[in-house]
N, CA, C and O of each residue as an XYZ file, in Angstrom:
404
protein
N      -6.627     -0.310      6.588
C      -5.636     -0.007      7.589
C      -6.289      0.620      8.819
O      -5.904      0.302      9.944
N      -7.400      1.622      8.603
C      -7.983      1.897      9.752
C      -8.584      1.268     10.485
O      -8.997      1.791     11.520
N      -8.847     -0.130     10.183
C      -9.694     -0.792     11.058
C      -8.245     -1.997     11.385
O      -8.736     -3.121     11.482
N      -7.347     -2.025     11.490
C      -6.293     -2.726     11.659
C      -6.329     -4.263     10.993
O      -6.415     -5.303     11.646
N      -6.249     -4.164      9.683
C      -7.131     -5.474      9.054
C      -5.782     -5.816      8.737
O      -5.971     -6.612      7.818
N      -4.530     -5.743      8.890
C      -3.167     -6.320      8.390
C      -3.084     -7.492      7.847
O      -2.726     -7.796      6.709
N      -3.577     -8.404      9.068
C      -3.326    -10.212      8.020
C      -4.336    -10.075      7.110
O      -4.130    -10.423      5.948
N      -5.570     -9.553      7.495
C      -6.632     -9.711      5.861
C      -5.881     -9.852      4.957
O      -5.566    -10.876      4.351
N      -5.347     -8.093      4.748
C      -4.499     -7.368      3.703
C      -3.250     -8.264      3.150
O      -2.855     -8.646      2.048
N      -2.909     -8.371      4.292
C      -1.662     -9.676      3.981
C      -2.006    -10.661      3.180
O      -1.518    -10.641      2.050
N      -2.925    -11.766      3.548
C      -3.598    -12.777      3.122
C      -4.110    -12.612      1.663
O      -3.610    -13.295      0.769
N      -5.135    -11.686      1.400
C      -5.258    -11.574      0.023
C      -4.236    -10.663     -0.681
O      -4.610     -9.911     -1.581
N      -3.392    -10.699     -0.421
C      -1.982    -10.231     -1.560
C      -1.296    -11.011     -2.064
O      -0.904    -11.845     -1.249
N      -0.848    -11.200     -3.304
C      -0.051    -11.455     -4.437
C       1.482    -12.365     -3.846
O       2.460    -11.836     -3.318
N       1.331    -13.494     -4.069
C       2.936    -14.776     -3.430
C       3.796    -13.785     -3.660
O       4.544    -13.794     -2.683
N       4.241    -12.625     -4.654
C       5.157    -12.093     -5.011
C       5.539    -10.957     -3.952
O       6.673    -10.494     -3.838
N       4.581    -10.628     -3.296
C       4.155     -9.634     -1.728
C       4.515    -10.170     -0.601
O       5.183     -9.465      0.155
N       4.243    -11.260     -0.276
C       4.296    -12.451      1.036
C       5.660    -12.385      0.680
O       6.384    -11.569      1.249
N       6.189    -13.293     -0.361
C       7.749    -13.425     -0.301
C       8.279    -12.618      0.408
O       8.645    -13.011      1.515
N       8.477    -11.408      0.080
C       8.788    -10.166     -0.229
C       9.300     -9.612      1.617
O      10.251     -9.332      2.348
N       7.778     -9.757      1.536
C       7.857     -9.595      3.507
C       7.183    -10.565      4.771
O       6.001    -10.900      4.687
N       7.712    -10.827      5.505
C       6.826    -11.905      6.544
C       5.288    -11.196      7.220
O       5.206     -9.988      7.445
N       4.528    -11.836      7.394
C       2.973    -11.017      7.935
C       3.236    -10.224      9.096
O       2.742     -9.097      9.128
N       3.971    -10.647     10.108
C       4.421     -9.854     11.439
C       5.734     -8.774     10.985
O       5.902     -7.801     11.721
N       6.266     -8.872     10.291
C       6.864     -7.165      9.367
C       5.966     -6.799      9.061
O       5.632     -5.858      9.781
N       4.915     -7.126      7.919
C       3.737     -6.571      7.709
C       3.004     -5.866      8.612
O       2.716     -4.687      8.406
N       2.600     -6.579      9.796
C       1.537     -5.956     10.597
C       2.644     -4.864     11.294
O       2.120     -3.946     11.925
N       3.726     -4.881     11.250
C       4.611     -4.262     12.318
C       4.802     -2.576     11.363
O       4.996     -1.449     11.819
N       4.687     -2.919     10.313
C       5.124     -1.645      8.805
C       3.579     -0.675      9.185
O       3.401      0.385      9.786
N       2.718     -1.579      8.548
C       1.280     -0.750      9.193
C       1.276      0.116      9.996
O       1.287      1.344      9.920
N       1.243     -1.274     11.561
C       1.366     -0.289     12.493
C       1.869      0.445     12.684
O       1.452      0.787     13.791
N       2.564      1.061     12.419
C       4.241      1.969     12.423
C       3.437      2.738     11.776
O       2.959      3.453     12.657
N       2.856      3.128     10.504
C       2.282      3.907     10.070
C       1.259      4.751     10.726
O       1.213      5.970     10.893
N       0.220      3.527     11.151
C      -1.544      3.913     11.683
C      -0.645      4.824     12.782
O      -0.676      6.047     12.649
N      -0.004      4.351     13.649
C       0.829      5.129     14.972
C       1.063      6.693     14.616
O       0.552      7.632     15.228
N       1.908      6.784     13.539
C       2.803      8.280     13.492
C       1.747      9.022     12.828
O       1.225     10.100     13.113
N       1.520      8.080     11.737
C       0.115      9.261     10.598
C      -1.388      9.449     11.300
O      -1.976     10.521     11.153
N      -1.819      8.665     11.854
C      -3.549      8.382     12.572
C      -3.919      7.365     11.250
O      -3.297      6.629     10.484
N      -5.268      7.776     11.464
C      -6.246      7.004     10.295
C      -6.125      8.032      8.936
O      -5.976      9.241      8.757
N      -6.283      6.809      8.085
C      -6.294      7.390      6.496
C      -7.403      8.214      6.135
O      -8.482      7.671      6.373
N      -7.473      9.327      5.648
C      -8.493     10.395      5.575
C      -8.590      9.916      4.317
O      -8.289      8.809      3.871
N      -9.205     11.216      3.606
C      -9.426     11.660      2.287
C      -8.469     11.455      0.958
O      -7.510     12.224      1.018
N      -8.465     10.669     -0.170
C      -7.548      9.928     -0.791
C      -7.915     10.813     -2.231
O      -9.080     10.900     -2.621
N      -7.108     11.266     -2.746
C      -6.860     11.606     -4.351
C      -6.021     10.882     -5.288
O      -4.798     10.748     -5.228
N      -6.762     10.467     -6.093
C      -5.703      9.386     -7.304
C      -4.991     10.850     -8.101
O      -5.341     11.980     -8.440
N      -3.826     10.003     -8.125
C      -2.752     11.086     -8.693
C      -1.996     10.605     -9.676
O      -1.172     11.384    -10.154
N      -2.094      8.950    -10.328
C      -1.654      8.967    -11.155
C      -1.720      7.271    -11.366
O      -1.588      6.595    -10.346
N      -1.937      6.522    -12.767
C      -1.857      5.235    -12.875
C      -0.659      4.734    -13.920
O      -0.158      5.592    -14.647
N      -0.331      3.759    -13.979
C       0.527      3.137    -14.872
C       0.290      1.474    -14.966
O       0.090      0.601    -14.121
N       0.402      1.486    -16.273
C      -0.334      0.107    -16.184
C       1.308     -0.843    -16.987
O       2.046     -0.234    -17.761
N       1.424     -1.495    -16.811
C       2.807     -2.460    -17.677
C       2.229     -3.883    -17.721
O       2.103     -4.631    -16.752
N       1.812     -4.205    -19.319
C       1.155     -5.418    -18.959
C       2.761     -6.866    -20.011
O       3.645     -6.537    -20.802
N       2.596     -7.553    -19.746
C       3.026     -8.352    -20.321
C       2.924     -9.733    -20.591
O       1.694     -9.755    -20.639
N       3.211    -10.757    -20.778
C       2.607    -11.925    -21.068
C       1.988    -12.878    -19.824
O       2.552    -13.360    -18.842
N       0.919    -12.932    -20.173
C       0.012    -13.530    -18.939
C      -0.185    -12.758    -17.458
O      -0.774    -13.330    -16.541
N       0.399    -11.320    -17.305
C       0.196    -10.478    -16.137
C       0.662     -8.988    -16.995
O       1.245     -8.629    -18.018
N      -0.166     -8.336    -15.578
C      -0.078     -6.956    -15.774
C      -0.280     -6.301    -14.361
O      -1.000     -6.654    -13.427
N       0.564     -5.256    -14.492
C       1.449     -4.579    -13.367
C       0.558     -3.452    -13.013
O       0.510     -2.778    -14.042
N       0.048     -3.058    -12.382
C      -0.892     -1.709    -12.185
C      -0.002     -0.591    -10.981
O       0.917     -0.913    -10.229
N      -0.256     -0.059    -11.043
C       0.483      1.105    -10.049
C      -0.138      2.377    -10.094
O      -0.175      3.116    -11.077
N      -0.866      2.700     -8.412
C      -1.068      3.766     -8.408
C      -0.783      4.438     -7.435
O      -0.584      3.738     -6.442
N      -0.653      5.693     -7.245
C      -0.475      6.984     -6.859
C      -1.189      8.049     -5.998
O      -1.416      9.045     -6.685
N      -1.592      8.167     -4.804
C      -2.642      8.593     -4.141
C      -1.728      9.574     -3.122
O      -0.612      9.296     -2.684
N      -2.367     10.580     -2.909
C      -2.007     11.458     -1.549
C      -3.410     11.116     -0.707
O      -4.564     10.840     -1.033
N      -2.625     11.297      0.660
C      -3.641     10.613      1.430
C      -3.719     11.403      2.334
O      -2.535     11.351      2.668
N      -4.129     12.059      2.972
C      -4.904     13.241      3.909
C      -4.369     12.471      5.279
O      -4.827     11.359      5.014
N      -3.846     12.334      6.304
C      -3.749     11.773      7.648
C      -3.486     13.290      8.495
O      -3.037     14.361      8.088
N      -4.017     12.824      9.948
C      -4.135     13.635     11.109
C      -2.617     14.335     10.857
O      -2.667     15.502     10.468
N      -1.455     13.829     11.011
C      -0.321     14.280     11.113
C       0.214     14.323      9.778
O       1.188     15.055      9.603
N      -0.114     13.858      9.084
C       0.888     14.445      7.457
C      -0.309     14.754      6.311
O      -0.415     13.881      5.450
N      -1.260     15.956      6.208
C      -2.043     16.237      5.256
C      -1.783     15.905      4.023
O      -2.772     15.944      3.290
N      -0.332     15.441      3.299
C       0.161     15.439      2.186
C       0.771     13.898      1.784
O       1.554     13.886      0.835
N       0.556     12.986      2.246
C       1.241     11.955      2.689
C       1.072     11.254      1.020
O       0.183     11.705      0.297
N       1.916     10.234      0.553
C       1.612     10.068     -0.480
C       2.109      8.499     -0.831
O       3.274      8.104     -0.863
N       0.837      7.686     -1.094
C       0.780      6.164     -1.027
C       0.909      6.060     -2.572
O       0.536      6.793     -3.489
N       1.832      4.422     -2.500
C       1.822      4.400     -3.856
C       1.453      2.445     -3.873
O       2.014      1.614     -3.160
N       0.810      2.289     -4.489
C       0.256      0.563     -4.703
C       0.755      0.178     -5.922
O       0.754      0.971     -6.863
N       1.197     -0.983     -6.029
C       1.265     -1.811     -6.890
C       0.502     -3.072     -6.840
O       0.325     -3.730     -5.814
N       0.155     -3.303     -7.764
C      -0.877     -4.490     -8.194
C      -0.716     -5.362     -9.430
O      -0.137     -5.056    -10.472
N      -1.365     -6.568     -9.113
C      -0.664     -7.480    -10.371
C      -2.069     -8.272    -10.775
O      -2.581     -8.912     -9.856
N      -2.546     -8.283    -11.691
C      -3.231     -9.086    -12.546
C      -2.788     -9.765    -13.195
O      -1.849     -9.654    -13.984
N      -3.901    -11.169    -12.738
C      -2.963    -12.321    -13.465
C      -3.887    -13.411    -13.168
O      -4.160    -13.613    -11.985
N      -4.332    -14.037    -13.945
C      -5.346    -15.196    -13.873
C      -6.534    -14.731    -14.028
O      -7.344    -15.650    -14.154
N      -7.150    -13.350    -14.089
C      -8.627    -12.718    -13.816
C      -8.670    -12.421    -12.776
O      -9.776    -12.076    -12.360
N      -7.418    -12.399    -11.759
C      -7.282    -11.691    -10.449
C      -6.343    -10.514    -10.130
O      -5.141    -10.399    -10.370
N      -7.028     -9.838     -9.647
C      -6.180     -8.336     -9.029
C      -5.535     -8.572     -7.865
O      -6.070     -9.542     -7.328
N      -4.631     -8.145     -7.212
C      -4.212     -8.975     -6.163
C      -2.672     -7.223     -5.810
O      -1.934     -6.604     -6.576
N      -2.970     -7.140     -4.100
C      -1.360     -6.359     -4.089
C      -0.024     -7.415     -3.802
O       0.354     -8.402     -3.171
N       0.411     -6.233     -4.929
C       2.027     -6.902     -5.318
C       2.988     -5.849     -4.647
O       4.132     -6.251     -4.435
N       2.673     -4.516     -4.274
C       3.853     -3.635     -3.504
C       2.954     -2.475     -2.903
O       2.034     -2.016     -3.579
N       3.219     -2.018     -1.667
C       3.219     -0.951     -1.221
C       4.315      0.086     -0.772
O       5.415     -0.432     -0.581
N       4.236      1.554     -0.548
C       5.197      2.190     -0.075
C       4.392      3.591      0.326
O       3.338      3.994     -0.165
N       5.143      4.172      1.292
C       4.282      5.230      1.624
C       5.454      6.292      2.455
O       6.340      6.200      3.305
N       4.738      7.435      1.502
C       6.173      8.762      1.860
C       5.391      9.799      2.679
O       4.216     10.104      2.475
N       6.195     10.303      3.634
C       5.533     11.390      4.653
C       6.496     11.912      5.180
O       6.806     12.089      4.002
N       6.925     12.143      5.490
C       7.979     13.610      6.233
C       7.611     12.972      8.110
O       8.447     12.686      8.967
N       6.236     12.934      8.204
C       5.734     12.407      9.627
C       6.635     11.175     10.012
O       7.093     10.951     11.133
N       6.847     10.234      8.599
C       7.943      8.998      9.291
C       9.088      8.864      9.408
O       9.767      7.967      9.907
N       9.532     10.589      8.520
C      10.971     10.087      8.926
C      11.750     11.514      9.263
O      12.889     11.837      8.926
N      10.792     12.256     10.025
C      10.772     13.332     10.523
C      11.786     14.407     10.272
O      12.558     14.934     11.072
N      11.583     14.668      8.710
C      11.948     15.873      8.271
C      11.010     17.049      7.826
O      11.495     18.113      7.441
């Protein structure tokens, strides 16, 4: 995200991701982010969950993420394995900075 790599990010993510959202929402969600938070600092894993089931498995993790404007900010990924590939299947990201409380 700090280097504004959106369609990369886009591109290698999971059909179930693309569906989900068009690449220009995509790049538009980012940006919206990189804007209010700055660049992504210092990252702590805070927690995994794995849900696997027949022929895929669901990964999800949990990170606080250090940014210029929200020290506490807290990203959460989802990921899907499936074929011998890892691939993102969801993002979301909570901060007080975006929705200014």
């Amino acid at each position: 995200m700090n280097q504004d790599q959106y369609d990369e990010i886009y591109g290698a993510a999971d059909e179930g991701f693309t569906h989900a959202i068009t690449q220009a929402d995509w790049a538009k969600l980012l940006g919206g982010v990189h804007v209010k938070l700055g660049d992504a600092g210092a990252t702590s894993l805070r927690n995994v969950n794995v849900n696997a089931s027949a022929g895929k498995s669901f990964i999800t993790t949990i990170y606080h993420t250090a940014y210029p404007r929200d020290p506490a900010a807290v990203e959460t990924f989802t990921w899907i394995k499936k074929d011998g590939a890892v691939k993102l299947y969801g993002y979301h990201v909570q901060s007080n900075a975006l929705t200014g409380n």
